[in-house]
Phi, psi and omega in degrees: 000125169265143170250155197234128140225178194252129200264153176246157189290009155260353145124010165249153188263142143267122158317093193269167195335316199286327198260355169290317176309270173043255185278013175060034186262159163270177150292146158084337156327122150297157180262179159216115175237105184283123171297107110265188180283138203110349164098039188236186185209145148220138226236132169185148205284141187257116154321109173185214211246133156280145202305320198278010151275022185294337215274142144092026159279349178245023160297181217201117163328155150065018182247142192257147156295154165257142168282170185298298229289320166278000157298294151013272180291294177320320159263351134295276191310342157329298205287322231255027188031058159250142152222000000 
């Protein structure tokens, strides 16, 4: 099946839904696109760590989580030089 898209006078495409299903991508996700030759490309969603896998790399075995609210209060007593 061919999709037909339209280059915009900034030089850009929109991907429509169906081919974002497709390749199994999300919003905020990457493409990797290889130029070859004959003017043609192939498009594939570039493979990593999605950004939320960040939340929780500097916990510390054996340390209890915080909640925002006592994150909070600790960084009010920061500011208020308490400790």
């Amino acid at each position: 099946m061919a999709i037909t898209l339209t280059v915009t006078a900034k030089g850009q495409i929109t991907l429509r839904k169906e081919v974002l299903n497709h390749l199994g991508v999300r919003p905020g996700d990457k493409l990797d696109i290889d130029l070859l030759t004959g003017g043609r490309m192939q498009l594939r969603p570039k493979r990593g760590n999605p950004v939320a896998s960040v939340f929780g790399m500097l916990g510390r075995p054996g340390t209890p989580r915080l909640s925002i609210d006592k994150i909070n209060e600790i960084a009010a007593s920061g500011w208020a030089d308490e400790e």
